[in-house]
C-alpha positions as CSV (number, residue, x, y, z in Angstrom):
1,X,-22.2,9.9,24.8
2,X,-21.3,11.7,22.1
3,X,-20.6,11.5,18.3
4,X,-19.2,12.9,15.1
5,X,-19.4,12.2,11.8
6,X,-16.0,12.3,9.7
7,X,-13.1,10.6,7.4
8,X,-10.3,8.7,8.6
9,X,-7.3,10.6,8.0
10,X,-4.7,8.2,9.5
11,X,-4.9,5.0,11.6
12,X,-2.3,3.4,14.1
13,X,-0.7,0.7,15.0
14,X,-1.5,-0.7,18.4
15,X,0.5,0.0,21.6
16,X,0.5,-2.6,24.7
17,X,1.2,-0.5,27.5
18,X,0.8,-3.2,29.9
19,X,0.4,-6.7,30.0
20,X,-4.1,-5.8,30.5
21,X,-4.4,-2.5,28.8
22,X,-3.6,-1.6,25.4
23,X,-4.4,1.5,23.0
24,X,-5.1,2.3,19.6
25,X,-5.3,5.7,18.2
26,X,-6.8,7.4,15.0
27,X,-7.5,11.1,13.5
28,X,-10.5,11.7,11.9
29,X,-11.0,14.8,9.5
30,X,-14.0,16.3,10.3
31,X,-15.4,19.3,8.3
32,X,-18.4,21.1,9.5
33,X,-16.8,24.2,7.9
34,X,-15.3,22.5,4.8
35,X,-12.9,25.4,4.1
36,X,-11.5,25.2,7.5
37,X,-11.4,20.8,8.4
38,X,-10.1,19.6,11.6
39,X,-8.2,16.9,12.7
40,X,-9.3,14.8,15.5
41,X,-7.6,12.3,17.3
42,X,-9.7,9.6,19.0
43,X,-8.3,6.5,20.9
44,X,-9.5,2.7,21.3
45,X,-8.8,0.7,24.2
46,X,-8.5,-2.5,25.5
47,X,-10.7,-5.4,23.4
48,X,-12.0,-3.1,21.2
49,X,-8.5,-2.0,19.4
50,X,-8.8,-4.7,17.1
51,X,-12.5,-3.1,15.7
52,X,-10.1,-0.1,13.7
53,X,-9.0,-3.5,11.2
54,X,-11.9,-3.6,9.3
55,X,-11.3,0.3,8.4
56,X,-9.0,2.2,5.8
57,X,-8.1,5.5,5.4
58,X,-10.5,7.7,3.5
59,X,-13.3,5.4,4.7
60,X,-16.1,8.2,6.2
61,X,-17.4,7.4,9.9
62,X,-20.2,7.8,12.7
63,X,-17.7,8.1,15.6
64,X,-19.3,7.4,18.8
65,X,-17.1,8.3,22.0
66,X,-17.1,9.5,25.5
67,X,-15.1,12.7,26.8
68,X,-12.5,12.0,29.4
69,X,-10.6,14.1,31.9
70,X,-7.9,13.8,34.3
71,X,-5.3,15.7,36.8
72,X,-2.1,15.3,36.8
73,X,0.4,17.0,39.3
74,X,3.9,16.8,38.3
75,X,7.1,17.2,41.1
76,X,6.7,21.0,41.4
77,X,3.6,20.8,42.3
78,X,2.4,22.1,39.3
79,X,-1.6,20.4,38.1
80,X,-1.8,19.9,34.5
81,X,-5.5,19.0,32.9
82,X,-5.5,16.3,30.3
83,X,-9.3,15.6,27.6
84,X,-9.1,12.5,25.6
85,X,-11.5,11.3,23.2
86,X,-12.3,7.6,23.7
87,X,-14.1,5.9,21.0
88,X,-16.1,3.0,21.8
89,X,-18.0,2.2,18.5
90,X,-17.7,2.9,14.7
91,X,-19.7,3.0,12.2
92,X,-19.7,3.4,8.4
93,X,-21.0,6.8,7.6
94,X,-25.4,5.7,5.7
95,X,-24.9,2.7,7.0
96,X,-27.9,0.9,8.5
97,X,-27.8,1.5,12.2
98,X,-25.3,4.6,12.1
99,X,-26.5,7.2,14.3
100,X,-28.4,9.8,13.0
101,X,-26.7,13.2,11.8
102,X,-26.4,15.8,14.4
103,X,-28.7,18.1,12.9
104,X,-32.0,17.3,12.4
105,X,-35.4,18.3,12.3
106,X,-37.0,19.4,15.4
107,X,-34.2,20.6,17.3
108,X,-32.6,16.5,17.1
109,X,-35.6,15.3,18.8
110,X,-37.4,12.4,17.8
111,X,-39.8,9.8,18.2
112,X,-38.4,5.8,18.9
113,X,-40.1,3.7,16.4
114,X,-43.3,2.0,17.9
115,X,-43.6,5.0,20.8
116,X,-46.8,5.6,21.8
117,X,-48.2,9.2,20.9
118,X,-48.1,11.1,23.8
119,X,-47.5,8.9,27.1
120,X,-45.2,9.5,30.0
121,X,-41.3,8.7,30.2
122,X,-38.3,8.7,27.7
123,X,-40.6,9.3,24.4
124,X,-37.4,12.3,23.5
125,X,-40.5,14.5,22.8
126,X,-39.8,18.2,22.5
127,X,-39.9,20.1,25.5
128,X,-43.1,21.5,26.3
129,X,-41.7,25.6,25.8
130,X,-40.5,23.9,22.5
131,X,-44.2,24.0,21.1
132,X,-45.1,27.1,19.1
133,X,-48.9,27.3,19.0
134,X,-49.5,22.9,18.5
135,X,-46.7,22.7,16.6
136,X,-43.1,21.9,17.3
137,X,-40.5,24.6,17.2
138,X,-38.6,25.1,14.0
139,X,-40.6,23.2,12.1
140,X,-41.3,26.9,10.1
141,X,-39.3,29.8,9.2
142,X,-38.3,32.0,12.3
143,X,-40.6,34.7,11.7
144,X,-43.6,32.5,11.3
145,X,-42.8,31.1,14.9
146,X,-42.4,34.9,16.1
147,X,-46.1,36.1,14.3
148,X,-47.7,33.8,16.7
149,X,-45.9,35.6,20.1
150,X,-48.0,38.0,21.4
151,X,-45.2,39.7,23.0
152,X,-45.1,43.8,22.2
153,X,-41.6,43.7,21.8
């Protein structure tokens, strides 16, 4: 799972490719470099095409999707590789239950509400060769991380 944080830039119409699976596709601007924005297309299929109707252009987006793959050999025996970026939920950029910006503190890890400190399992705890003296890796500036390494180099 994977997602990105952008502004629709253009939404289509619907296409019925068969009578059980239809597709819906969009472009989202997405700026991490705001001199330099790209243009994303994303598609929606099957029940969830209709979910791009409560949308307009401009609106800005959590995009969450899933990268697909696939071969395709044509009559000369040629293979061609195909990505496409399937979206399977939106939702309005601050809005309560969005997904959380891609960078955040403490290298994107954090603890799920109501964890208990410390434990076993799926707490998405830092790594242990995250931890810089008791204390979480760039949570300080670089070279106070580095002061505490006693490396001599």
């Amino acid at each position: 799972m994977m997602n990105l944080r952008g502004k629709i830039k253009e939404i289509f119409d619907t296409q019925h490719i068969s009578d059980r699976f239809s597709k819906r596709e969009f472009v989202l601007e997405y700026a991490d470099n705001p001199q330099y924005p790209q243009l994303i297309k994303f598609e929606i299929v099957k029940d969830r095409c209709e979910m791009l109707d409560e949308y307009k252009v401009g609106e800005e987006v959590d995009v969450h999707f899933n990268i697909r793959g696939r071969a395709w050999t044509n009559n000369q025996g040629a293979t061609q590789y195909f990505n496409t970026l399937q979206a399977w939920r939106l939702d309005r950029a601050g809005a309560e239950g969005a997904a959380p910006p891609a960078a955040q503190q403490n290298g994107g890890y954090r603890k799920p509400a109501g964890a208990p400190a410390g434990g076993a399992g799926n707490t998405q705890e830092p790594p242990s060769w995250m931890q810089v003296a008791g204390k979480e890796a760039g949570t300080g500036s670089f070279l106070n991380d580095i002061q505490e390494d006693d490396l001599p180099f």
